[in-house]
C-alpha positions as CSV (number, residue, x, y, z in Angstrom):
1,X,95.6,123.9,119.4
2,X,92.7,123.0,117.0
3,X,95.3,123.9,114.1
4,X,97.2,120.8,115.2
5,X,94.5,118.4,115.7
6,X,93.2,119.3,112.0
7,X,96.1,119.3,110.6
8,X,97.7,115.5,112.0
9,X,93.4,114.9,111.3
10,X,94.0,115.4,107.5
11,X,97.5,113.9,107.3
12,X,95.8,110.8,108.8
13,X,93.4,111.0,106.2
14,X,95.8,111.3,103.4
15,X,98.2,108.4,104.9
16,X,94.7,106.0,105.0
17,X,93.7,107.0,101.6
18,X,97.3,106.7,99.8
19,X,97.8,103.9,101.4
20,X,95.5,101.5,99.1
21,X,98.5,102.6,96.2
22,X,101.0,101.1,98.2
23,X,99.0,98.0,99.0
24,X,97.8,97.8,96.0
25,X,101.5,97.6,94.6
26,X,103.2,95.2,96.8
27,X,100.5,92.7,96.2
28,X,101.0,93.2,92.2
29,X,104.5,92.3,92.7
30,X,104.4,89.2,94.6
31,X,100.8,88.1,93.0
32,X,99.6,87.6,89.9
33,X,95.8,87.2,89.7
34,X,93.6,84.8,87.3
35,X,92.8,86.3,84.3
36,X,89.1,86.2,84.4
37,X,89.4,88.1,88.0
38,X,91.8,90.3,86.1
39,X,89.5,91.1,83.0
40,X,86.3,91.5,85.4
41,X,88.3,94.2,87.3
42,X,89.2,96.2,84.3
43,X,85.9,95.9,83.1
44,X,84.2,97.6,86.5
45,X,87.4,99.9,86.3
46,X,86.9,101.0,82.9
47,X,82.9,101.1,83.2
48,X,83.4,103.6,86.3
49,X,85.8,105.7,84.6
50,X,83.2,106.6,81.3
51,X,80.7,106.6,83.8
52,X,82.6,109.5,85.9
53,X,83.1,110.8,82.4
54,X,79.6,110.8,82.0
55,X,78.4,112.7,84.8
56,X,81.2,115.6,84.4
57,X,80.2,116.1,81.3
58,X,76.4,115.9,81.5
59,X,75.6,119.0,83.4
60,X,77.5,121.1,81.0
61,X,76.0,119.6,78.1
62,X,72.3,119.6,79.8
63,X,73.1,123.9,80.4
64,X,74.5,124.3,77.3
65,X,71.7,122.6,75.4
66,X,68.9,125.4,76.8
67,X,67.1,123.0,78.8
């Protein structure tokens, strides 16, 4: 019985979480946003994605680098 309750737990979790794709796609259909809204968007989304980069890189480098 506590199979079930963590596995509808997860799917619950996975629904929630995909869900923002969906959202996120009907609104872009029916709604096109301002372009500075549009350009500060990309910017934070393009800033987090080096800055992820960043990070999953950095440990391997500090290791590799003898420190």
């Amino acid at each position: 019985m506590e199979d079930i309750g963590l596995v509808l737990s997860a799917f619950i979790f996975g629904l929630v979480a995909s869900s923002a794709l969906v959202i996120g796609a009907v609104v872009g259909a029916y709604w096109t946003p301002l372009r500075p809204l549009l350009a500060a968007a990309l910017a934070f989304a393009s800033g987090a994605l080096i800055t992820a980069l960043a990070f999953d890189l950095f440990q391997e480098l500090f290791n590799r680098g003898g420190a």
